[in-house]
Rosetta silent file (secondary structure, phi, psi, omega in degrees, C-alpha in Angstrom):
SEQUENCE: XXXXXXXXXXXXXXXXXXXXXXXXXXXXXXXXXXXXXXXXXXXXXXXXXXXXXXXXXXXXXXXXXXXXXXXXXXXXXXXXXXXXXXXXXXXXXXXXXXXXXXXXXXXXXXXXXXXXXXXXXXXXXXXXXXXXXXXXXXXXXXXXXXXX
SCORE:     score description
SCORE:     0.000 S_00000001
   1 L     0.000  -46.365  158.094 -108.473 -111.583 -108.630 S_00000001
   2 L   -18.357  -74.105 -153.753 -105.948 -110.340 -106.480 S_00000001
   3 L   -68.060  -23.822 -147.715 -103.106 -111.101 -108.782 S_00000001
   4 H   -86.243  -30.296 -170.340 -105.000 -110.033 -111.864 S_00000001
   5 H   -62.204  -38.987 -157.235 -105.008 -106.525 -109.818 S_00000001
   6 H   -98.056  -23.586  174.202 -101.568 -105.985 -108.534 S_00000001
   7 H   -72.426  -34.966  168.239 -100.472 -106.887 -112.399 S_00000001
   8 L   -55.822  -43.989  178.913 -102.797 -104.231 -113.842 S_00000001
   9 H   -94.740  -14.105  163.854 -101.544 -101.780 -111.589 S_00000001
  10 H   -91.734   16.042 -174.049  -97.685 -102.139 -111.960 S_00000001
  11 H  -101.819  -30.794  164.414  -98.775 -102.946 -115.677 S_00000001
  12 H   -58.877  -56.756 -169.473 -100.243  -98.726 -115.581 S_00000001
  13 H   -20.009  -67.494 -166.853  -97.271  -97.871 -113.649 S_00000001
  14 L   -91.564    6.285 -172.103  -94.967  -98.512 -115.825 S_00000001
  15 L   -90.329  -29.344  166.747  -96.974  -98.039 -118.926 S_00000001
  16 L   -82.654  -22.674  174.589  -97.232  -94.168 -117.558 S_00000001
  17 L  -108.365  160.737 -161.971  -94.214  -93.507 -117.234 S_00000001
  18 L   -87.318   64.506  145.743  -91.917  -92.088 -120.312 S_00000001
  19 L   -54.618  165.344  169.254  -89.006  -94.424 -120.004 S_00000001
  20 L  -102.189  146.019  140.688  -87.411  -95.020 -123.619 S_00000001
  21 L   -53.005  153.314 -179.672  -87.191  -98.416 -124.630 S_00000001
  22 E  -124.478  153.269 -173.730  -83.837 -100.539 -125.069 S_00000001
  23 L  -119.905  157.890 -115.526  -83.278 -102.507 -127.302 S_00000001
  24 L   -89.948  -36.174 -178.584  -82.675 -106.031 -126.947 S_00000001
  25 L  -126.761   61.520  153.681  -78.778 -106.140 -128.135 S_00000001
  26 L   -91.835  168.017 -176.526  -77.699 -102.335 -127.831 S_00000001
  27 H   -71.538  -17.346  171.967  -74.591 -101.817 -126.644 S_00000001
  28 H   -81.256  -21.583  147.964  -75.955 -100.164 -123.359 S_00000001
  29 H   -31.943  -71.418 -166.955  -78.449 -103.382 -123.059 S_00000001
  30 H   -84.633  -46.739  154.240  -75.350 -105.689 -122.848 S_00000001
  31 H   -47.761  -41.539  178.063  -72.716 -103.428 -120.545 S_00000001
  32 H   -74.591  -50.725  147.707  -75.517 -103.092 -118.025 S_00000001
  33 H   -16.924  -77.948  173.075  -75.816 -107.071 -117.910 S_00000001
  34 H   -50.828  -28.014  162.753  -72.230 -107.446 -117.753 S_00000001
  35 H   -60.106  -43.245  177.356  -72.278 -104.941 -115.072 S_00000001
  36 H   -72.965  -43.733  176.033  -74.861 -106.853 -113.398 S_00000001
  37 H   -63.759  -13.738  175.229  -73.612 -109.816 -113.843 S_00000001
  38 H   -85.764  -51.268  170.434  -70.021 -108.577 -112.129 S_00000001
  39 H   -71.027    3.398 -174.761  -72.034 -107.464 -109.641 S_00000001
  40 H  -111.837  -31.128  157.349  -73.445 -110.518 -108.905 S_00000001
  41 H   -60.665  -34.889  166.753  -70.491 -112.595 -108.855 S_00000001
  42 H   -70.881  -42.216  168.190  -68.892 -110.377 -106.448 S_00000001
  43 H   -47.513  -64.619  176.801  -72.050 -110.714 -104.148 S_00000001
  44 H   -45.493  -86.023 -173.938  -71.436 -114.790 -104.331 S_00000001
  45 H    11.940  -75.295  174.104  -67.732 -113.906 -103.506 S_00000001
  46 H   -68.063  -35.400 -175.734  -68.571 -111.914 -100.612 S_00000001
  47 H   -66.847  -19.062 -168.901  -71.541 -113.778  -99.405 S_00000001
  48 H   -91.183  -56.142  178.329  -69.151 -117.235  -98.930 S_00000001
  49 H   -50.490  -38.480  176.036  -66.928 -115.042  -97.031 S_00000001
  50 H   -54.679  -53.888  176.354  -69.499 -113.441  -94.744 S_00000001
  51 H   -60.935  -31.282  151.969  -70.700 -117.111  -93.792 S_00000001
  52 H   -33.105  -87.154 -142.261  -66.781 -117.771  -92.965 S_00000001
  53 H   -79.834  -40.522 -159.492  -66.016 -114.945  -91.014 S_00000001
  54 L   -81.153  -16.741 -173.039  -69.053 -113.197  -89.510 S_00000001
  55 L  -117.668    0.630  175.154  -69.833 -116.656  -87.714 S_00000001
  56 L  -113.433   15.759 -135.887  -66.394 -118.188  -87.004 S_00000001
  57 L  -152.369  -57.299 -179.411  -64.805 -114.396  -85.873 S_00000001
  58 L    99.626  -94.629  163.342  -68.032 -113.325  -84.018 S_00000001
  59 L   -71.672   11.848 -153.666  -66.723 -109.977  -83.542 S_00000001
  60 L  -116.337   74.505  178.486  -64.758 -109.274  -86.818 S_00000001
  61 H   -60.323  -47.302 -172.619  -66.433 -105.707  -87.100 S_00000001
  62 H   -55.460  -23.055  175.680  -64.662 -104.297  -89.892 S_00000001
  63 H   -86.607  -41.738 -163.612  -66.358 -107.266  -92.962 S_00000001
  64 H   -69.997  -15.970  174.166  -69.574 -106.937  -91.181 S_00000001
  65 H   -84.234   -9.438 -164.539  -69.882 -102.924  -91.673 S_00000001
  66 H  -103.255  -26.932 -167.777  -68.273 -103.414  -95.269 S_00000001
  67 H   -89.574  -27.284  172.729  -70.763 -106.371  -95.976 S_00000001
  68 H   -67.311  -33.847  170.678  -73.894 -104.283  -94.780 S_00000001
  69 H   -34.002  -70.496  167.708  -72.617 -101.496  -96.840 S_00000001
  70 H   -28.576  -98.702 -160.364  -72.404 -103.640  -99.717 S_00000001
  71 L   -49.065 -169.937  -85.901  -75.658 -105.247  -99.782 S_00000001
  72 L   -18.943  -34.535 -138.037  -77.205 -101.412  -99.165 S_00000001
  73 H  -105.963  -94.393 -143.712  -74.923 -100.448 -102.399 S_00000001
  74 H   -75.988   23.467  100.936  -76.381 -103.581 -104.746 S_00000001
  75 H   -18.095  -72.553 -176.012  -79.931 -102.911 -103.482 S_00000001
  76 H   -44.917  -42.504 -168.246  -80.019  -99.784 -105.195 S_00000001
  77 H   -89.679   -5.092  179.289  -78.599 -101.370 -108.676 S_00000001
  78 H   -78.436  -49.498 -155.402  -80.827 -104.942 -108.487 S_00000001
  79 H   -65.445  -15.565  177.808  -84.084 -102.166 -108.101 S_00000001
  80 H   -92.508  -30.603  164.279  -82.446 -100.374 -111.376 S_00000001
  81 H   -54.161  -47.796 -132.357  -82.131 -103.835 -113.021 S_00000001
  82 H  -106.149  -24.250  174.768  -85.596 -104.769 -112.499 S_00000001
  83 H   -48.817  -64.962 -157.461  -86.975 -100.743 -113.944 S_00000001
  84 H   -86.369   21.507  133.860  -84.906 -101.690 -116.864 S_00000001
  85 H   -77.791   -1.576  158.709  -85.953 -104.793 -117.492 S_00000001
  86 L   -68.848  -28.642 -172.720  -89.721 -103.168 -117.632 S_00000001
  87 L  -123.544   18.946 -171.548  -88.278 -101.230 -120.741 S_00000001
  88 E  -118.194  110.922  170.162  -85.866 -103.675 -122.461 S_00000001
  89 L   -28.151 -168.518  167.172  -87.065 -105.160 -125.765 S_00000001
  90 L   172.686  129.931  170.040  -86.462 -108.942 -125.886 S_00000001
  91 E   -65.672  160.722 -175.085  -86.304 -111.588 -128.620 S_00000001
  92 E  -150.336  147.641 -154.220  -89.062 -114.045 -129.276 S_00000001
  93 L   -30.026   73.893  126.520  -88.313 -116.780 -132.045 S_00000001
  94 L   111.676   13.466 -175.497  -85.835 -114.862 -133.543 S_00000001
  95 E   -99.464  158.559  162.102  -88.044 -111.931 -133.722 S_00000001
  96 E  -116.800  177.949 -144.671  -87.815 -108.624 -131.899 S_00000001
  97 L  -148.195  105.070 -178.442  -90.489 -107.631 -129.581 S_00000001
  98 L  -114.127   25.813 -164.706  -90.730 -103.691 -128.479 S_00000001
  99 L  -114.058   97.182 -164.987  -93.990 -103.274 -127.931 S_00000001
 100 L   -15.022  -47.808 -174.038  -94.056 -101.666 -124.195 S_00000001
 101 H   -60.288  -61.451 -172.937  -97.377 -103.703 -122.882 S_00000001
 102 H   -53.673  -45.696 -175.042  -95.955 -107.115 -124.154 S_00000001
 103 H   -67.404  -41.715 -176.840  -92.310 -106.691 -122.290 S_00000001
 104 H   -47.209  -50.005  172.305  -94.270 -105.751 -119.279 S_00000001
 105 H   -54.042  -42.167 -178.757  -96.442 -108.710 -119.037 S_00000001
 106 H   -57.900  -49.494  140.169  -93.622 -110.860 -120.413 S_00000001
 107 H     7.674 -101.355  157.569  -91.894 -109.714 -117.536 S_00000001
 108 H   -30.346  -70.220  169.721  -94.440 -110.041 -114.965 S_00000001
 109 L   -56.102   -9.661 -162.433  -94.983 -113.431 -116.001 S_00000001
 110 L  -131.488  -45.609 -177.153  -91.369 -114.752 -116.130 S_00000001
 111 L  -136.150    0.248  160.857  -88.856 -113.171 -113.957 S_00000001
 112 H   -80.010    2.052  173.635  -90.305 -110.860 -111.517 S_00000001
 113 H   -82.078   -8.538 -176.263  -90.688 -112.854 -108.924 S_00000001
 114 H   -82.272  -43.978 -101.506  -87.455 -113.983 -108.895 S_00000001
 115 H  -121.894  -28.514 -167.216  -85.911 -110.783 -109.492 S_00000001
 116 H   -97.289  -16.688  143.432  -88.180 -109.334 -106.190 S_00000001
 117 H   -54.656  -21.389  168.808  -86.920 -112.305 -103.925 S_00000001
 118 H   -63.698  -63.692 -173.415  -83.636 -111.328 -104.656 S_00000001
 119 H   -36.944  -44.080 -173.169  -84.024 -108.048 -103.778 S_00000001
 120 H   -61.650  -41.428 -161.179  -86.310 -108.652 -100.045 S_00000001
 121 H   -56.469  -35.632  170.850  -83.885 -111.127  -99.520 S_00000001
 122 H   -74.794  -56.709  167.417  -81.143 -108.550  -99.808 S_00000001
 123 H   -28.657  -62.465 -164.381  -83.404 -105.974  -97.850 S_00000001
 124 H   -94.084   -1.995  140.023  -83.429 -108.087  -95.005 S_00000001
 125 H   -45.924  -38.371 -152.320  -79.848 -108.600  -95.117 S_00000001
 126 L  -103.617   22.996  167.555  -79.221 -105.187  -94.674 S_00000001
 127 L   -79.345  -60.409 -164.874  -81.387 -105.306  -91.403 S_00000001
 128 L    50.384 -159.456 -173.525  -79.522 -107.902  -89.666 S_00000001
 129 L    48.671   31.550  163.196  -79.811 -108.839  -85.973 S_00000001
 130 L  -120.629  170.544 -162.560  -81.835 -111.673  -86.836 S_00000001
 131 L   -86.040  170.102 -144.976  -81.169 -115.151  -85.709 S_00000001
 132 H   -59.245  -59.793  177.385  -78.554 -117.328  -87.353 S_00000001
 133 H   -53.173  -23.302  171.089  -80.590 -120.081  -89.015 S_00000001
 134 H   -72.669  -48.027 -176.291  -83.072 -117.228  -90.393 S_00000001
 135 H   -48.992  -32.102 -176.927  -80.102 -115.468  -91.464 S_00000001
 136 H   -77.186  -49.336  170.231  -78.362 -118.038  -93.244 S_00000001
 137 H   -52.042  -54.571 -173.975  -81.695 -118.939  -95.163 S_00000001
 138 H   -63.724  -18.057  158.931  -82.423 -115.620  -96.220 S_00000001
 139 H  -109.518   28.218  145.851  -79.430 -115.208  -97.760 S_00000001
 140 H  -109.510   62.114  160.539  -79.843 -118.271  -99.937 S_00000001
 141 L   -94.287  -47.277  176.171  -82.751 -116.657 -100.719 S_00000001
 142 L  -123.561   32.298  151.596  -81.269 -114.923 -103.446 S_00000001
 143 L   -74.917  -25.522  173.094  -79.772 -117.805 -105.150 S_00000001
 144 L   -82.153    4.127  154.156  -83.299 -118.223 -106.866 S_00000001
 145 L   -77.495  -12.987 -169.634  -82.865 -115.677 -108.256 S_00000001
 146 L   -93.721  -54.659 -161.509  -80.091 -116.860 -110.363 S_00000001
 147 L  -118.400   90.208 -169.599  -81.516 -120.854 -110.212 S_00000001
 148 L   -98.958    0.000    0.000  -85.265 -120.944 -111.052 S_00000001
């Protein structure tokens, strides 16, 4: 009952507000992917160094203020990923499927949950001061989002 609740009410949310739809292969569909997808390779990048450096260095202030930055930075643009995947069209056997209620649900059902572990997981990066083995988990935390 719960669940049926919290989907109904981010299923108003976004159903109220007057985003425009995208459509599933415009060209602004497919740069913001490749943008996301750049950005996300640079996060693995950075994330193998920060488990290098921040724990064999200690003190090696200058990556640890540039990696909280970061992850503060790519917060903002995962939480803009996940509006505009609320408003982005999508194929369905070979058909395409714009009709605002259906992407929501479709959504709901399939990749937010992923898409909102990345994000906490990243949140509580950008906390820090917590202890190492938590730390280390949470940020392979938001490898599922990538490997469901």
């Amino acid at each position: 009952m719960c669940q049926n609740y919290i989907a109904e009410s981010i299923l108003w949310f976004f159903l109220q507000l007057k985003f425009p739809l995208i459509i599933p292969n415009s060209k602004l569909k497919i740069g913001w992917d490749f943008f996301i997808m750049c950005l996300c390779l640079a996060h693995f990048y950075i994330l193998n160094l920060c488990l290098c450096l921040e724990y064999n260095f200690g003190s090696y202030t200058t990556f640890i203020l540039f990696y909280r930055s970061w992850i503060r930075g790519i917060i903002g643009f995962f939480a803009l990923d996940i509006v505009q995947k609320f408003n982005a069209g999508y194929f369905i056997n070979g058909s395409q499927t714009l009709d605002k209620k259906t992407i929501i649900l479709n959504y709901l059902k399939s990749d937010f949950v992923y898409d909102c572990c990345g994000i906490i997981s990243l949140l509580f990066e950008s906390l820090g001061n917590l202890p190492y083995q938590y730390e280390v988990l949470i940020k392979l935390l938001f490898f599922f989002k990538y490997f469901k």
